[in-house]
N, C-alpha and C positions, 0 to 999 in steps of 0.2 A: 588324628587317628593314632589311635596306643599301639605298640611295639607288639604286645599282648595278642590284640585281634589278629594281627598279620599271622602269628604265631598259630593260633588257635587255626587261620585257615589253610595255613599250609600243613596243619598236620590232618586234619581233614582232607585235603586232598593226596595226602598219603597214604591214609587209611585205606582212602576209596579204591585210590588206583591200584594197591596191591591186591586188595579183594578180586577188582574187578578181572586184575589178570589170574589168579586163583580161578576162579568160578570160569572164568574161557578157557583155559586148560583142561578143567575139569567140564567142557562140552555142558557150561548151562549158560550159553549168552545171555539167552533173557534175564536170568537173574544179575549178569553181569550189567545190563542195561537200566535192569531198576536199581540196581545199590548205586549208577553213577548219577539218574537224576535224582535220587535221594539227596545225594550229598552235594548236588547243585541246589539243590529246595536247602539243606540245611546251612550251606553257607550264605544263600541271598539272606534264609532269616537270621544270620548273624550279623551282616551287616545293614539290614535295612534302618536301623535308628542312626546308623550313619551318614545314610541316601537322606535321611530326615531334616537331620542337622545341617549337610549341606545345602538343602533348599531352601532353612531359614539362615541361614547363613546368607546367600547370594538376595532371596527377597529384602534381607535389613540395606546391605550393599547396594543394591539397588533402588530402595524406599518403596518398595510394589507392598 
């Protein structure tokens, strides 16, 4: 795993959470509620070729 990704999702998750307390202050939860699984949808898709990797990783480890 690259330094890079870490990077990338934690600023992602900054992004989010400041929005999302923006938009609750501003009395629009719901919008507050879809920008946070937004950015759960866009961090899983940032790391799913990692989820990938470790699976052919563990099936070689294991000879399955």
């Amino acid at each position: 795993m690259e330094l890079d990704l870490i990077f990338k999702i934690a600023g992602v998750g900054i992004i989010v959470a400041v929005l999302s307390m923006l938009l609750k202050k501003a009395d629009r939860d719901d919008y507050a509620m879809v920008m946070t699984i937004a950015g759960l949808i866009i961090v899983l898709a940032m790391i799913v070729n990692e989820i990938a990797a470790l699976f052919e990783t563990v099936k070689t480890v294991f000879g399955f």
